[in-house]
C-alpha positions in Angstrom: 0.0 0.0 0.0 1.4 3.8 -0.6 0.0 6.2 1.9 0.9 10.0 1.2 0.0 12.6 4.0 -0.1 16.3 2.5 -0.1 18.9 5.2 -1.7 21.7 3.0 -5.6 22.6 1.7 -8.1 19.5 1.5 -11.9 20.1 1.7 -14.3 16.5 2.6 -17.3 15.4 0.6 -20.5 14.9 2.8 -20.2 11.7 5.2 -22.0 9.3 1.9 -22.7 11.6 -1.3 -22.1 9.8 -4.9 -19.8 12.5 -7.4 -20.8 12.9 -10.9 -20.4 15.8 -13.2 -20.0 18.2 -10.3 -22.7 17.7 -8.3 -23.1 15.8 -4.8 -26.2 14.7 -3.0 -26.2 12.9 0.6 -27.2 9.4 0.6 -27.8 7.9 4.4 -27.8 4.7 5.2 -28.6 3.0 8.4 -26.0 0.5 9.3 -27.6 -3.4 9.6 -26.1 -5.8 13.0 -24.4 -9.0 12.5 -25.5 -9.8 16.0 -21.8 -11.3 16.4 -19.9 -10.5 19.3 -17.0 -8.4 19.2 -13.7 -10.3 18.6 -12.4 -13.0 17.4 -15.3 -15.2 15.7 -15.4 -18.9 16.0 -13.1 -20.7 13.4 -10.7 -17.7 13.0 -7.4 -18.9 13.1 -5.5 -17.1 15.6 -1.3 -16.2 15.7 1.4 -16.7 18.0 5.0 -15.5 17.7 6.9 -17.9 16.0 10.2 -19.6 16.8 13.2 -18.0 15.1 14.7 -20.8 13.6 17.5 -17.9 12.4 21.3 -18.5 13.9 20.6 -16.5 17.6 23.0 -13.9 18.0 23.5 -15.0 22.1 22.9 -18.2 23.8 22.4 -18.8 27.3 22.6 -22.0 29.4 20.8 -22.6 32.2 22.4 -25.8 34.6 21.2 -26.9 38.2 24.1 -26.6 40.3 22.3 -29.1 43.1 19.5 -31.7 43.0 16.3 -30.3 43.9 15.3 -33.7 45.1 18.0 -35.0 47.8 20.1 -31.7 47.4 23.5 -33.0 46.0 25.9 -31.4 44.0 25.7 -31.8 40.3 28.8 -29.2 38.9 30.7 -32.5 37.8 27.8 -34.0 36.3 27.8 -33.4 32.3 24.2 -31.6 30.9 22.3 -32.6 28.7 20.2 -30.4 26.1 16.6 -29.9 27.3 13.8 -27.1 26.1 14.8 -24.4 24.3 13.4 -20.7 25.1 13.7 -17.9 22.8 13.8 -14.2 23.6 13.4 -12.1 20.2 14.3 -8.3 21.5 16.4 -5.5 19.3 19.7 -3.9 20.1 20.6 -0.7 21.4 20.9 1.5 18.1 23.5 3.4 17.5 24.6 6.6 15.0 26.6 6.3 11.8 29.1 8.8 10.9 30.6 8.7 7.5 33.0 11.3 6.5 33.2 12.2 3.0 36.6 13.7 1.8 36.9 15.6 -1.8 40.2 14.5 -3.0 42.5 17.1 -4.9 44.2 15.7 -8.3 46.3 18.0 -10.2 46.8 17.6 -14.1 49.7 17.7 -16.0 48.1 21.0 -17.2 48.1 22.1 -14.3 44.2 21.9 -13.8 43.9 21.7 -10.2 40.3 19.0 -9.6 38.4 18.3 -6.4 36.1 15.4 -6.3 32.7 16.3 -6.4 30.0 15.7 -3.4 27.3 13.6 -3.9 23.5 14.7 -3.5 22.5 15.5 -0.2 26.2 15.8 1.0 26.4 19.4 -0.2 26.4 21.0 3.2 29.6 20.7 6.0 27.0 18.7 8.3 24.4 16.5 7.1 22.0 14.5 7.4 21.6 11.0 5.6 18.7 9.1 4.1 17.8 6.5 7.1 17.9 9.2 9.6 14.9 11.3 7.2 13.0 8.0 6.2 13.1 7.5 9.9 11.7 11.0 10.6 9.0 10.8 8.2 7.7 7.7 9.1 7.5 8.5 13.0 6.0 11.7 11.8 3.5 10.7 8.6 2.9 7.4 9.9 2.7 7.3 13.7 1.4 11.0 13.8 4.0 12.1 16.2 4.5 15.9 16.7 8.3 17.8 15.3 9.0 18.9 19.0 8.4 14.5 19.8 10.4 13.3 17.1 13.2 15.3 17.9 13.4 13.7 21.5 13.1 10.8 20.3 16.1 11.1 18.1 18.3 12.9 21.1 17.1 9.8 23.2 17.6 6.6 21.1 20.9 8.4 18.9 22.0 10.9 20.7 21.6 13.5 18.1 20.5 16.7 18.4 18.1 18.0 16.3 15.1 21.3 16.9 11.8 20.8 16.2 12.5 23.5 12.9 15.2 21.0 11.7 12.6 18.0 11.6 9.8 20.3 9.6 12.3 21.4 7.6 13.8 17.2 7.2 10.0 16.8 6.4 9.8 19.7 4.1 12.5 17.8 1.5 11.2 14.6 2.2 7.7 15.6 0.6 9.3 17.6 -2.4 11.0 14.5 -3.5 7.9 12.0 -2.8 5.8 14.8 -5.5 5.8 12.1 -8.0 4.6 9.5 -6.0 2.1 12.2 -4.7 0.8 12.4 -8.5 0.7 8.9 -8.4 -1.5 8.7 -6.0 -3.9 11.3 -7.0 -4.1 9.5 -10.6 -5.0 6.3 -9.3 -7.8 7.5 -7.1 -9.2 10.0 -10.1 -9.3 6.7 -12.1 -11.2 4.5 -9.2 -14.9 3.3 -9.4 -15.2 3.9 -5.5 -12.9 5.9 -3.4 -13.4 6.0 0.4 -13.7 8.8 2.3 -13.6 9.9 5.8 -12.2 12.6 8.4 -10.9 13.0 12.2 -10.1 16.3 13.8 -6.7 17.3 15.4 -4.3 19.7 16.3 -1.8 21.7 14.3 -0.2 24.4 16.4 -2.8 24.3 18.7 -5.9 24.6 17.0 -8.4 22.2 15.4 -7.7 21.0 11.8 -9.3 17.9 10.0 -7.7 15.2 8.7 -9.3 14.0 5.6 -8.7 10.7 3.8 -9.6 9.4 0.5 -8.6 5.5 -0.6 -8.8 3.0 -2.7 -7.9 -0.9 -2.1 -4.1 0.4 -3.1 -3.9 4.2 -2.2 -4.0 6.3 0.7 -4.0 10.0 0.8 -4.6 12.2 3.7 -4.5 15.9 3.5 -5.0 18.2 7.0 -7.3 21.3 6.8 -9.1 23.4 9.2 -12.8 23.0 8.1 -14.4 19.9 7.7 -17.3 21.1 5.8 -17.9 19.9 2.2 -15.8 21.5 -0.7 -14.5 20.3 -4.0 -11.0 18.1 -3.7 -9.6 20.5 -6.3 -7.8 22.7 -4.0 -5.3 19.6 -2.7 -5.9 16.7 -5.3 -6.4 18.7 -8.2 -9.2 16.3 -9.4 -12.7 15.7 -8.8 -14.0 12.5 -8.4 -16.0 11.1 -11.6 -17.7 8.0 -10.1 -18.6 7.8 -6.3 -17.2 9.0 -2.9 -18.0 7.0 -0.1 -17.9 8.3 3.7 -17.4 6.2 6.7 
């Protein structure tokens, strides 16, 4: 699935209303009970977490040292393998830093030529690519605020970073996903049903609306500060052919 979250102007359709040729009409429906309970239904097949069978990175032994029985010693007695536990847990992470000298070759000529920077190493300190995929996904994704991501990087790397440096981290990240933004847009203009629906919440303290709009493959989510109906064309660019359906 590709989800794209625009932070910029998106107006809702009506909770149901159908879109044709520019018009849009509400159409309520009354929800019909399964009369099941909530849960897990009979028959569902449930999951547990597996055992790794992967190479573990540690292994522990555990050996009696006395008999719980009569209470004798048992350090000269040679184990045997029993039960096996597993513990599946992640490491510590750590930062990366990679120092990227420009080396100086001088031509017979006497052309003096530095080696060129790549993208995105441009500025004395930077940066790199996990550390901004990292960002945006705490941010798009887990719909943590700038001032939270940034602690959470000072805690888990130890890097220091203001709640401006993340928006601005964010900022870059959504200028290069614009063609996967058009993407997106195209696929849902082309759809015979895209879903709709909206949730309030706060952007620099006051109430916006989230609004979402999806098919079975895309995602996009736009924040605005009315929830009232409008035409999409101020975010998506589009309207809608076929039918809009609101949770």
């Amino acid at each position: 699935m590709l989800i794209c979250v625009i932070n910029s102007v998106l107006l809702s359709f009506p909770r149901i209303a159908p879109i044709a040729q520019g018009h849009h009409q509400p159409i309520y429906t009354n929800p019909v009970k399964s009369g099941k309970k909530p849960g897990g239904q009979p028959g569902h097949k449930g999951h547990t977490l597996a055992f790794c069978t992967d190479e573990p990175d540690e292994e522990i032994f555990h050996s009696p040292d006395t008999c719980s029985s009569c209470g004798g010693s048992l350090k000269e007695v040679e184990a045997e393998q029993g039960e096996v536990h597993q513990v599946i847990d992640i490491s510590v992470p750590s930062k990366v830093i990679i120092n990227h000298h420009s080396m100086i070759k001088r031509c017979s000529c006497g052309k003096c030529n530095k080696g060129t920077f790549p993208s995105g190493v441009k500025g004395m300190v930077n940066y790199g690519p996990a550390i901004s995929a990292l960002i945006a996904n705490l941010s798009v994704c887990q719909y943590v605020s700038c001032a939270r991501v940034a602690g959470f990087i000072e805690d888990l790397y130890k890097i220091h970073m203001s709640s401006a440096t993340v928006s601005n981290i964010l900022g870059r990240f959504a200028k290069n996903c614009k063609n996967n933004i058009e993407q997106i847009k195209e696929n849902l203009y082309l759809s015979e049903v895209v879903n709709s629906d909206e949730t309030g919440n706060k952007v620099n303290g006051a109430k916006w609306w989230m609004h979402t709009y999806q098919n079975d493959l895309f995602t996009f989510i736009g924040a605005h500060p009315s929830r009232g109906a409008g035409c999409p064309t101020r975010i998506l660019s589009i309207w809608f052919p076929k039918q809009c359906i609101g949770a």
